[in-house]
Each structure stands twice: as C-alpha cells, then as structure tokens.
N, C-alpha and C positions, 0 to 999 in steps of 0.2 A: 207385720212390719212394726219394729220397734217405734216406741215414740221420740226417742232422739233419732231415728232416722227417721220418719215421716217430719220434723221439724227439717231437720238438715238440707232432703228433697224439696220441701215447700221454701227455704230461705234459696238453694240453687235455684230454682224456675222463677222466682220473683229478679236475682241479680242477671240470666238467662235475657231478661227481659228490656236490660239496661240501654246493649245496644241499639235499642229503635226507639230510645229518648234524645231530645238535645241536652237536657238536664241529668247530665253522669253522675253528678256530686250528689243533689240531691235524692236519686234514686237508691244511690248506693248508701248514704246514712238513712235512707228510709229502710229498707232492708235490714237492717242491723237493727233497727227498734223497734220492729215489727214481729221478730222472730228470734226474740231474747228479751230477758227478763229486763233489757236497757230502754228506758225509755226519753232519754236527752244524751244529746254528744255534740259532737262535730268532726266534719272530717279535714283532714288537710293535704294536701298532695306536692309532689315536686314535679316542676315541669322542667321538659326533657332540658341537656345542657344547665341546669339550676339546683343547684343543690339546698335554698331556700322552703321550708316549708309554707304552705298558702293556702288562705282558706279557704275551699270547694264548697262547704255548705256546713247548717249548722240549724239545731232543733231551733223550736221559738223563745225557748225559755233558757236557752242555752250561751252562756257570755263566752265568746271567743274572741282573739285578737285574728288580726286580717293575718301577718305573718307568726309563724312561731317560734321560737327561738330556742327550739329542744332538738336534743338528738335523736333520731329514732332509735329504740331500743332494739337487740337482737330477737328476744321473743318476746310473749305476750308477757304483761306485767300485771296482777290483780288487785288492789285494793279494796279496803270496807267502800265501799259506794263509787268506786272508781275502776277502770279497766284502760289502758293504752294496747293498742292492737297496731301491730308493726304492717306496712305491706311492702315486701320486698318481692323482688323475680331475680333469682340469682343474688348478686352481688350487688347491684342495682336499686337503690331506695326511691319507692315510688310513691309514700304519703304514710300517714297515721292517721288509724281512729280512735277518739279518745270516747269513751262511753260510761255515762253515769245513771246509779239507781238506788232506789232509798231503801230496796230488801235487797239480805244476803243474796247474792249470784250461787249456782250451782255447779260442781264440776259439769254437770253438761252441756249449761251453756259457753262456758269456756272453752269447751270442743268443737262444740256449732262455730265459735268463732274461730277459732284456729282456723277450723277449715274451708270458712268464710274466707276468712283473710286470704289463704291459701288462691281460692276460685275467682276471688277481685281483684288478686296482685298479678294472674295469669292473666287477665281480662283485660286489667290495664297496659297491660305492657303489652297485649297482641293487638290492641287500638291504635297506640305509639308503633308499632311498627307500622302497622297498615299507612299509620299518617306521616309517618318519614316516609314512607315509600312512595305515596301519593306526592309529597314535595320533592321527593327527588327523582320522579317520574322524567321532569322536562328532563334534569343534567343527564340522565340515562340517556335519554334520546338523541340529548346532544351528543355524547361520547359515542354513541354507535355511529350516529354520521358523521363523528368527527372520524372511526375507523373505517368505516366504509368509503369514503371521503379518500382518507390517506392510503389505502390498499387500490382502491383506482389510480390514484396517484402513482404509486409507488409501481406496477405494474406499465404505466405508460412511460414513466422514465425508465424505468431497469431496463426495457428496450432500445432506449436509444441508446447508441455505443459510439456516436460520431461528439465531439462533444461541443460542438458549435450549436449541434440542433440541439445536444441536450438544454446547452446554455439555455437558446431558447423557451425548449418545454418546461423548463425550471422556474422561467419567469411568466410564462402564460400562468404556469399552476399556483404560481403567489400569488398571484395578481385577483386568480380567480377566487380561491381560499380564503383570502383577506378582505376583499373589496377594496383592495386598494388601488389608489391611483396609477403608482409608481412602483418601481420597484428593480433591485438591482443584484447582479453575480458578482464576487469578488473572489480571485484566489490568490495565493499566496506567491509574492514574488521576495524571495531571501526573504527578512525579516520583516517585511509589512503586506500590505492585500490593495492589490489593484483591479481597478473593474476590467471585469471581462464580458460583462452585456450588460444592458440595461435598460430600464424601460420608463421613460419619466426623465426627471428629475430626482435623485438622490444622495445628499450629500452627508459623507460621512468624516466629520475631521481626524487627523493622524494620532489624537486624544484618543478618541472613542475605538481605532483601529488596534491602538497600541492596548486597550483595556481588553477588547477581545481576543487580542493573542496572548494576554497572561493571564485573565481570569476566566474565560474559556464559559462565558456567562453571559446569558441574552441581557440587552441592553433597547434603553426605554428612554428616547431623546427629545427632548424638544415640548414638551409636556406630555408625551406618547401620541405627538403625530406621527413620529417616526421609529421604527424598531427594528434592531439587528442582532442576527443569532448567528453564535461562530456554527461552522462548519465540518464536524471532528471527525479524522481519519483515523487508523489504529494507532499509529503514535504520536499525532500532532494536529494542529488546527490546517486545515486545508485551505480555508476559505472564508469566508461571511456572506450570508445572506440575508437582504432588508427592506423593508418598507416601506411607505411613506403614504401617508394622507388615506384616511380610508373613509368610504363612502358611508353616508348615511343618510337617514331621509330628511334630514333636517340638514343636510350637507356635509360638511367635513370634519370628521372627526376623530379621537385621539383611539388607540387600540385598546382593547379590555385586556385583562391578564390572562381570559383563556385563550384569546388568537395568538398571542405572544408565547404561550406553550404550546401551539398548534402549531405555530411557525421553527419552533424548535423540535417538534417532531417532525416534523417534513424536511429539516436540517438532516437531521438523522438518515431519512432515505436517500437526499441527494448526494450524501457524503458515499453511499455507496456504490449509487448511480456514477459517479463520478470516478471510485476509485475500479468500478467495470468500465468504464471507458478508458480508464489509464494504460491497465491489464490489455483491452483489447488494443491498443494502438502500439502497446509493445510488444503483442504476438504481432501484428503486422508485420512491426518493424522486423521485429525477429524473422518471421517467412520472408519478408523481402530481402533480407540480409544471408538468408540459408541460400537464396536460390543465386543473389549475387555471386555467392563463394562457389555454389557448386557451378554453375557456368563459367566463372571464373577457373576453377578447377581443372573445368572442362580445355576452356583453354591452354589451360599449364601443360595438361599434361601431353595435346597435341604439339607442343614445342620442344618440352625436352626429349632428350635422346631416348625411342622407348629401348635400347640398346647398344653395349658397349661396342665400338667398333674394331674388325680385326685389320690391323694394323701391322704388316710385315716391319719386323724387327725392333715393335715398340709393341710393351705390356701395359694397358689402361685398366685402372678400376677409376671408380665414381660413385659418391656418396651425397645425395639428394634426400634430405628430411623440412619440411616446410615448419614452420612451426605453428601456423591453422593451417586450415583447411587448403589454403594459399597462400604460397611464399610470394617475396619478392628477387629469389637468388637467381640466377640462370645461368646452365653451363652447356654447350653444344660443343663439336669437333668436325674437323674437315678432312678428309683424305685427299688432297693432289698433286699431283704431277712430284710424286716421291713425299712430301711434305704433311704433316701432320701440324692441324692448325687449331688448337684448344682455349677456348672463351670461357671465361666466367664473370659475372658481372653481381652487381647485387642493386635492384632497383629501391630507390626510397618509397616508403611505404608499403600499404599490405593489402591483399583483398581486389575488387577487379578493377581500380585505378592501376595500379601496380601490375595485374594480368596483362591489362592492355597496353600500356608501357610495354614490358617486356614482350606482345605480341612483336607490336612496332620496331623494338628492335633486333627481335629475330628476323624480321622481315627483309631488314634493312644488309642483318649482317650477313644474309644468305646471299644476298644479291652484290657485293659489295666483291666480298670475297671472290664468289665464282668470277667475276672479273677478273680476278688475276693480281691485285694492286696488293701494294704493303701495306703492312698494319699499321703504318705511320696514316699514310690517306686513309685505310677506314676506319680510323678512329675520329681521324678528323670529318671528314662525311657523317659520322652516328654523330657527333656533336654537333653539328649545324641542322640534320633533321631533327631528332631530338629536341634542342633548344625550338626551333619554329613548332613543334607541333604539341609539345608538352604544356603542362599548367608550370608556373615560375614555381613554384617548391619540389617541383619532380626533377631527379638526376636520376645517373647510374653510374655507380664505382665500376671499372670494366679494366680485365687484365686481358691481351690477346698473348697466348705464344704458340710460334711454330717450330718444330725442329727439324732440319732437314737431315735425314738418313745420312746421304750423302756426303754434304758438306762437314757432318758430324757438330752441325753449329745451331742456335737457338736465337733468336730475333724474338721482341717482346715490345708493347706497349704496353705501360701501368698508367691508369689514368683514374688517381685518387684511390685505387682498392689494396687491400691489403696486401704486403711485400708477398712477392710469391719465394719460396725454399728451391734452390737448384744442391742436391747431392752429388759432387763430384769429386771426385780421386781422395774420400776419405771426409770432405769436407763438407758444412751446409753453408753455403751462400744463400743474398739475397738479392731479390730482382726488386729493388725499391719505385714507390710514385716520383713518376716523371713530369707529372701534369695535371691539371682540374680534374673532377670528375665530369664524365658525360652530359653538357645539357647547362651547363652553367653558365660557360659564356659564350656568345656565339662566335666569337673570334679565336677561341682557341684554337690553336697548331699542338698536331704532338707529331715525335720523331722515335722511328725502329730503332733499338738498341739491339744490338747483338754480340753473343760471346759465343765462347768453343761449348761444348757437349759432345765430348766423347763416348766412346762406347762405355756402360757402366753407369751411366748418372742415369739421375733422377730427378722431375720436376713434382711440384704438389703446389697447386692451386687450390685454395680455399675463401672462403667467404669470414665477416666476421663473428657470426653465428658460431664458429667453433671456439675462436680465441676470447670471447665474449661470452662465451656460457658461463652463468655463475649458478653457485651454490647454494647452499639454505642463510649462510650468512650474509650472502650479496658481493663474496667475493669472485672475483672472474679467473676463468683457466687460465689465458696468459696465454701469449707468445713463448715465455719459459720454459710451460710445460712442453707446449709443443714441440721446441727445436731439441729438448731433451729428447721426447721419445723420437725426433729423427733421426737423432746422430745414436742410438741405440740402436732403431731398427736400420741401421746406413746402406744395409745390401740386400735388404728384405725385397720381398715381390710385395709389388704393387697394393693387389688384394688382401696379404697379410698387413700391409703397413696401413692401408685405410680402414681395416677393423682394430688395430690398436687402437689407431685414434679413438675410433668411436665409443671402443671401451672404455679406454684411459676418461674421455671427455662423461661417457653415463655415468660411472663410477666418483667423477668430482662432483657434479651437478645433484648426484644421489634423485631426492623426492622434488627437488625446487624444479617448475614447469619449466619448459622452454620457452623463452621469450623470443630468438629471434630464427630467422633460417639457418640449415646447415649445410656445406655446397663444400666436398673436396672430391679433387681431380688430383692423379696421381699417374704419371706416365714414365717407364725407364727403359730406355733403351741399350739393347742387345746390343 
C-alpha cells in the first residue's frame, strides 16, 4: 500500500469515527490536522435552511470570527500557508475548512484533502437527512393518520346514498375529525348556502357565505374558533362545510392550519359522497318514472282500439303516435243500431295522470253511449264526472261524431278540440268548437249539431299533435297545410289520405322531436 493511501485510509477510519461523537466540528477539524501537513484551521458549516456560514470549531491558536462572511469556493483553493477546502453534496453548500501551515503543502496532501472533503461533505449531509427525518418523523405520522383517517371516512360516507343520513354521517365525521363542538351542512340554494343539518351552534354570516361562493377558499372566522371550507362539485361550489369551537385540554380553542386542510380534504370526499347521492336519487326517480310510464302504457294501450273496426258502408283508418312513452290523445269507435259513433279527445298533460284521466274517460264513454243517449247528454255527463273526479288543471278537448248510414246525416259535439274537416260534394268544411273543453266547468251544457253527409264525404278527426308539429325553426305545420293536402287528396281512401298526412307532417318536422301526441281518424262513406 502506497503511502498516500495508507494516509488517506488512516484519515477515512478516523472521520468513520465522527458519528459516535457529540462534538462533530471538532472531530472533524481534528482530522484534517492530524493527517496533513495542516496543523491550525477552523471549520465552519451552514445549517440546514441558512445560508450563513458559522463556526463549528477552531485549533487553539487559531483566530476565527463566529460568522464568516465568504463565499464558498467551487473547489479547493491553495495558498503559501493557506488552503480553503469547499464541502459541498451536490448543489448544496454545507461549510468550509480553512487550513493553515508554516511548510510548503504537497500535491498529495491536496488529494488526501480533496477526498477528505469529498467523505465529510457525504457525511454531513447523510446526518442532515437522518435529522430532517427524525423531525419530520411526527408530521409523517400525522399525515398517515390524517389518510387512514380520511379513507375510513371516505368509505363510510361513499356508502350512504340516502342523503339525510349522509347529512348526518357528514357531521358525526366533523365533529369527530376536529374535536369540535359544533358543526354544520350547508348546500346551495340559487345563489347562497342554506343549512341542511347541523349540530351545535354555527353561525355563518351571508359576508362570509358570499366569500365562499366566489373564492372557493376555506375560511378562518372569529379568531379561528370557527372554520368553513366550500364544498366543490365538477363545475360549482355545492355547499360549505364548518366548525365551530374545538376541544382542548385547556378547553376551547381556535383550529390549527392543519385541521383547516384536513377539513378541506374531507370537503373534497363529501362533495362526492354527495354528488353519488344526487346520481342515485335520480336513477330512482328515473326507475320510478320508467315504471310509471310503462304501467301507464299498459293502460293505454288496453283502451285504444287494438283494431280498426269493419264497418258496412264506411271505410276507417286511424293514426295513433304518442309522443312518449304515453300520450295523452284518445280515440275509440262505436258500431250501433246502423250508426258509427267516433271519439277523439286529447287529455291535458302526459304520463299516468293523463293514463288515468283518459282511463276514466273511457269508462265513462263506454257506458254512457251503450245507453243509447246523444252526444249532446254525454258530453254533458263526461263533464260533470270529470270536473267531480279530476285535479282542477286536468281537462279534455273531446270531438264526438256519428254518422248514420241511413239517414245519410252526421251529428257532432266539439267541446274545445280542434275543428274537425267534413269532405263533401268537392268541398272541405268545418265542424267548429261549440263549447268548453271537458272538466272545466261543472255546469256546462253542450248541444248535437247535425248536417247531411251524403254518400261520398268524408270526415278526418285529428288531435293538435298534428297541426302543431313544428320544425327545426319552431315553425308549426298549420291548419293550411293540412286543408291543402285535403282538398288534393278530396276522393282518396281513407288509408291513403292518412299516410299523406303522416308524410307530408314527417317530412316538415324533418329531425326536430316530437313534442306532442298525434291522433287522426279518417272515415268515408260509401
């Protein structure tokens, strides 16, 4: 072994040694004059956060100031009787040795030091870690039970879907989180935050409400007895959640700044918690609203006609499109004693108020009819049950007409629904409203009107689902169109003229959805 390595080994095992002193500085300038031609210095060191250098230790014969007021140098620097030795760890300045001697130095001990410097500068800075670590031991531990904390948390709310209990579990877990006394829910009602549970005592002025709906920033009131964090959804503040008075052992006391970001992380969970209960209460609503419609449906479709009826000397078609799931249009037919007797009505509203409505008055008109009575009395009869059994904003627009083979004549009540079309000898007339619609007032009277219909004409009952269909610009088909395409199709059959319609009507309306039912009755007699 060379003798600058046997120096270099004997100066490592001595610095080796450092760590199982209390006195670092001065082991480490003893080092350095014990195994180099230096025999007086001083060392100086920066402490962590400090970019000041300070004195760590110093020979006996050696004049040093307590601070020093040099820059470290990039590398070692040598003078006649003088040496500055940098110790750096990376980028990182962690002190100077400065070292003095009354003979020339040799290149090799210039190298011992290099690589002195090198093994004290690694030395020091893996002590400084060890001792950050050792101090930031507690906040590590605090931050894991502040996670472990928050994922227990966050697992027992993500479960509740009801959002009363959530309320609830939302203010148990504050309450417990913070030690606080009190503590409160608020969510957003239009433009400010009203409590939705609460526990305590916790007052938040419409100052401090309005600051958290625009700066979207926990908020620290009262000298921080009380603290409140917004509540953020994906694109808006949902809510606030807040505190008040938090326990201590000396009693009551103000929040620290880490429960006030503890509290904005647990903001964070209930914001989601929150928008899974929203979710779940509008699949509810959703299922409970599929099953309305489809019972609802159910009932529709046991009322209308599942089939057109054969009718000696009169041709019917009929056109039934709801515009959901469940309309509110209804059309039926009666075959008696020679007489063909055709209903169409259009109930207000949609979905299975409206089902039930027109249950009701199918019921009504079944039984009303097979009586025998004109359509003057049961319109009058549908409007006094109706009005007695309906909610006050439910009607029904309701055209009745019969045509009797025989007589070659057409009797009709319109009560409020759209003019019904009679095709006769070339011409389109119209059957106009003679009366309220169904259900509006209890004392209404209506009265049978009747004209000729001879062999040849045609009637066409429709709802206003057809003359009311609009387009992608919000314009509506019109009456116009309609009496256009009758007096073109004037002698068509039945079935052809209610597929024009339907054409003509898909072809205006194009891609724009259908908003309301569509109901046409179309019957011509032979």
């Amino acid at each position: 072994m060379s003798p600058l390595v046997r120096r270099l080994a004997d100066f490592v095992h001595d610095l080796q040694q450092i760590e199982r002193t209390s006195a670092r500085g001065e082991a480490i300038l003893d080092a350095f004059t014990r195994h180099t031609a230096f025999a007086g210095g001083a060392l100086y060191l920066c402490e962590p956060r400090d970019s000041k250098l300070r004195l760590a230790a110093r020979t006996s014969q050696f004049v040093a100031p307590e601070i020093l007021d040099e820059e470290i140098p990039a590398d070692l620097i040598a003078t006649f009787g003088q040496v500055l030795v940098p110790l750096r760890a990376g980028r990182d300045h962690l002190g100077l040795v400065k070292l003095t001697c009354e003979t020339a130095h040799s290149e090799d001990d210039l190298e011992v030091l290099r690589a002195a410097a090198a093994f004290v500068s690694a030395l020091i800075a893996n002590q400084r870690l060890v001792q950050e670590m050792r101090e930031g031991d507690f906040q590590l531990k605090y931050r894991v039970w502040e996670l472990e904390s928050l994922y227990d948390i966050g697992l027992s709310i993500a479960g509740t879907l009801n959002i009363d209990e959530l309320a609830d579990e939302v203010l148990f877990r504050t309450i417990s989180l913070l030690n606080a006394r009190s503590a409160a829910l608020l969510l957003r009602d239009g433009s400010t935050f009203k409590a939705y549970r609460s526990f305590g005592d916790v007052n938040l002025d419409p100052d401090a409400l309005a600051r958290l709906g625009s700066d979207a920033a926990p908020l620290s009131l009262g000298g921080g007895m009380t603290v409140a964090v917004p509540i953020k959804g994906n694109n808006a503040i949902i809510g606030v959640l807040a505190a008040c008075d938090r326990e201590t052992r000396d009693g009551v006391g103000a929040f620290e700044p880490n429960e006030i970001r503890l509290l904005s992380l647990f903001a964070n969970q209930v914001a989601i918690a929150l928008e899974n209960a929203r979710l779940h209460l509008e699949a509810l609503e959703k299922q409970a609203m599929e099953r309305e419609f489809e019972l609802a449906a159910t009932i529709q479709r046991n009322i209308l006609p599942k089939a057109i009826p054969s009718v000696d000397r009169i041709e019917i078609a009929a056109l039934a499109r709801p515009a959901r799931q469940v309309g509110g249009d209804y059309h039926t037919f009666f075959d008696r004693d020679g007489v063909l007797t055709m209903v169409v009505g259009d109930v207000a509203g949609k979905s299975m108020s409206a089902a039930l409505l027109v249950s009701a008055l199918h019921a009504a008109v079944q039984l009303l009819v097979a009586e025998g009575r004109e359509l003057g009395d049961v319109a009058t009869e549908l409007n006094t049950h109706i009005f007695r059994w309906s909610a006050e904003n439910k009607f029904v627009t309701l055209i009745l007409v019969s045509i009797d083979r025989e007589a070659e004549t057409i009797q009709f009540v319109n009560a409020g629904h759209n003019p019904a079309y009679v095709l006769i000898s070339g011409h389109v007339e119209t059957l106009k409203s003679h009366g309220l619609p169904i259900g509006i007032l209890a004392q209404s009277k209506y009265m049978t009107q009747t004209r000729s219909f001879p062999a040849g004409s045609a009637v066409v009952l429709y709802s206003d689902g057809i003359t009311e269909a609009e387009n992608e610009a919000g314009e509506e088909f019109g009456n116009d169109r309609l009496e256009a395409l009758l007096r073109d199709g004037m002698y068509d059959a039945p079935g052809r003229m209610k597929d024009r319609i339907a054409t003509a009507v898909d072809g205006f309306t194009g891609m724009a959805p259908q908003k309301d039912d569509q109901t046409l009755v179309i019957a011509r007699i032979a």
